[in-house]
N, C-alpha and C positions, 0 to 999 in steps of 0.2 A: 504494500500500500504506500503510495506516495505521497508528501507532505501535503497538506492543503491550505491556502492561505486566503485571510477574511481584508476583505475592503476595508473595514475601518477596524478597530480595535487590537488587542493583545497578540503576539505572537510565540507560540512556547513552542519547546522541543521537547519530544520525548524519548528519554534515555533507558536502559534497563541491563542487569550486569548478564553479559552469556559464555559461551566457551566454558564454562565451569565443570564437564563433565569428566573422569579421569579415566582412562583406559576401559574397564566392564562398569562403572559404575556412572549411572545416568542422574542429572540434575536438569532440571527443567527444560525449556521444548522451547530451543532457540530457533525454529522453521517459526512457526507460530507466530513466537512474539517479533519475530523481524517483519513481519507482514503487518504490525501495529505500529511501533514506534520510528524515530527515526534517526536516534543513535545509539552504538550498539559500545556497552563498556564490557573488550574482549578482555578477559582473564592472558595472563604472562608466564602462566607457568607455575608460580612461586606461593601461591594460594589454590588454585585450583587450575585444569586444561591440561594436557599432556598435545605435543605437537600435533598432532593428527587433529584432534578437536580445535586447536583454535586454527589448524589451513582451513578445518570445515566452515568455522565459524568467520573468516576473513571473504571465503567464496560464498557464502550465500549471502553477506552484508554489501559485497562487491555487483551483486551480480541485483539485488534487490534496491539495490541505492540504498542503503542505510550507512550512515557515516561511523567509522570504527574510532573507539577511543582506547588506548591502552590503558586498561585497569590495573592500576601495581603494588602491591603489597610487600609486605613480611616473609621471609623464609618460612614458611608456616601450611604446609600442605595437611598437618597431622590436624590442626585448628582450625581451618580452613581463615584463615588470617583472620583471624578475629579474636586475637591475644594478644598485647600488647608485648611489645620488646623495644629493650631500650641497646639501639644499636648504633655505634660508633658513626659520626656524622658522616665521616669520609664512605666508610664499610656502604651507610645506606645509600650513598647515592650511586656507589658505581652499583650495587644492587639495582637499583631504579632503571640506571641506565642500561645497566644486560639488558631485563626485561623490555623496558621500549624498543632498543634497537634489535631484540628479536621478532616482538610483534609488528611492528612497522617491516622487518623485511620477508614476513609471512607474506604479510598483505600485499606488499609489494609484487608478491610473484602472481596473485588474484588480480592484479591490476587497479589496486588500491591501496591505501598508506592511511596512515595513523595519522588522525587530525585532529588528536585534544590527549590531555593526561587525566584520569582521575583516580586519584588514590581509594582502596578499598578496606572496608572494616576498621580495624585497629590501627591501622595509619590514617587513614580518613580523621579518626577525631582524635589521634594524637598528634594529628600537625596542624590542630586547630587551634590549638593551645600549647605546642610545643617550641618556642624560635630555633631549638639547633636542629630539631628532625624537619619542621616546615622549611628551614634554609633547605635543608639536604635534599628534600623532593624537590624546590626551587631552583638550587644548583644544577641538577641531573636533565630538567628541565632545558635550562639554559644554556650547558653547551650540548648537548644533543641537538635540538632544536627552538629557540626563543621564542618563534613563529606559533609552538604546537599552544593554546591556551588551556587555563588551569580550570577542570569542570569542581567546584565544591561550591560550600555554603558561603551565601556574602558577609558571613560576621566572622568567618573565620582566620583563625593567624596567619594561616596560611596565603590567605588571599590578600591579605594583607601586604604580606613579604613578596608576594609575586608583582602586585602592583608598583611598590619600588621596585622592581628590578628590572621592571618594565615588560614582563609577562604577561599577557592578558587573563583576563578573570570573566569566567561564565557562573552564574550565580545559580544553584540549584536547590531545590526543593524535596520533599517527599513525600509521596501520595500515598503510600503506605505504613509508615512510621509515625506512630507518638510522640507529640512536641512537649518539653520543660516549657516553664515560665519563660526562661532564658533564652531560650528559642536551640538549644540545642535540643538534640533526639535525646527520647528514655531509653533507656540500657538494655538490649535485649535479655528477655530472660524476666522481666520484672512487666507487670501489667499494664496492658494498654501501648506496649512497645514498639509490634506490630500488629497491624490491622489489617484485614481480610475481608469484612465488609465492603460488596461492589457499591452499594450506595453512600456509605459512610468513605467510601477511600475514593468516590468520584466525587463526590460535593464537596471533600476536602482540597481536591488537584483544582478543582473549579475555584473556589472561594479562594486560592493563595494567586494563584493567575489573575481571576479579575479585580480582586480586593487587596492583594496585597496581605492577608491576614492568614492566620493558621490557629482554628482554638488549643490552648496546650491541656494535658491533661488535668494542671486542676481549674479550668473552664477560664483561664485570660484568654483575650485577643491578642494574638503575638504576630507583631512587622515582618514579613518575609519578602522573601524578592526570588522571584523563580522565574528565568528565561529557560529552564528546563526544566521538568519533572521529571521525579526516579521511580519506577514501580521495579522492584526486586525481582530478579527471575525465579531466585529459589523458594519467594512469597507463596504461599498454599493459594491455588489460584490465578495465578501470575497470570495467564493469558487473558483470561474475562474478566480481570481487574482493567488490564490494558484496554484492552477491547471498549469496556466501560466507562474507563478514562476518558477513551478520546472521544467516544462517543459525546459525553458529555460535554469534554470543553466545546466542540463543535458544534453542538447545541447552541452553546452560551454564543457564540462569537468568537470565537478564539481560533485562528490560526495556526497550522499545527506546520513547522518547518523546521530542519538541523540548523545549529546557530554556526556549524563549521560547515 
């Protein structure tokens, strides 16, 4: 399915994490949701994918027009990155950098390349608050390619340090996940974390798009800025959350196109 774009109003992208499958063992049904959204955050190896799955996942994002981001994490296949580690700044960024510059030369051979970075899990929100790991995914960023922009959340450190450095910054949301007060996510594993509601996780993708706003779990209106929404691939549901996503921004007015 191909972006679709509204005469007047809001334009969002929709993003969703794929490639995560690893040899016999199958996670969610990246054919499917590539025919919904319109950028695909491919796994690097180092959290979840083994070669073969992310060539799959580069050729059907190549061949469907969906724009590939390299999703990058943690040494952490056993966790599926989603454990925090505290890893030497230099250590993580050439870590960063394998990763990108092996998924970018997947894609490459599909007749597509890597046109955004977005950190996953436990680096996701430890470089939100961290300056020496957010430099390092910045750094890895920056000589690899300056060009590639940084997909996270706009109140994040990260985004923060990218913007000095002169990296661009896509501001993202999530239509699946439970917001603090604070506006960051609740912790998976604790209630209301994530959400699986097509109705409740489409009015929320809807309400942060045209409003601006996200209710958090103890019932504030919290400021968000979403030029992409993330609906999780490995979310129970993931495909007809998507499906019902977009269904709905489009409803609303909302324009649905890759920001890269």
């Amino acid at each position: 399915m191909s972006g679709t774009a509204a005469a007047d109003g809001p334009v969002v992208d929709l993003n969703a994490d794929l490639g995560e499958s690893f040899g016999i063992w199958r996670l969610g049904d990246d054919l499917a949701l590539m025919d919904v959204i319109t950028s695909a955050n491919i796994a690097c190896g180092f959290h979840a994918g083994d070669p073969l799955t992310l060539r799959q996942a580069c050729a059907m994002a190549a061949a469907m027009g969906v724009t590939i981001g390299a999703q990058v994490s943690y040494r952490d296949l056993a966790g599926f990155g989603r454990r925090e580690m505290d890893v030497p700044p230099d250590e993580l960024t050439a870590e960063l950098l394998y990763q990108m510059a092996a998924l970018d030369g997947i894609a490459r051979t599909e007749g597509a390349a890597v046109r955004y970075v977005k950190p996953h899990g436990a680096l996701y929100h430890r470089v939100s608050r961290d300056p020496a790991q957010a430099g390092a995914l910045i750094e890895a960023i920056r000589v690899y390619n300056p060009e590639l922009p940084l997909l996270t959340q706009s109140a994040s450190l990260a985004s923060q340090v990218a913007t000095r450095t002169g990296i661009g910054v896509v501001s993202e949301a999530f239509a699946d996940r439970g917001y603090n007060p604070d506006g960051t996510l609740v912790r998976r594993g604790q209630p209301g974390a994530v959400r699986t509601d097509a109705s409740e996780v489409t009015e929320q993708a809807v309400t942060m798009v045209t409003k601006g706003l996200v209710r958090s779990a103890g019932g504030q209106d919290v400021t968000v800025t979403a030029r992409s929404i993330c609906i999780h691939g490995d979310t129970a549901g993931a495909v007809e959350l998507a499906r019902s996503v977009r269904r709905g921004l489009e409803q609303a007015g909302v324009g649905i196109a890759p920001f890269a």
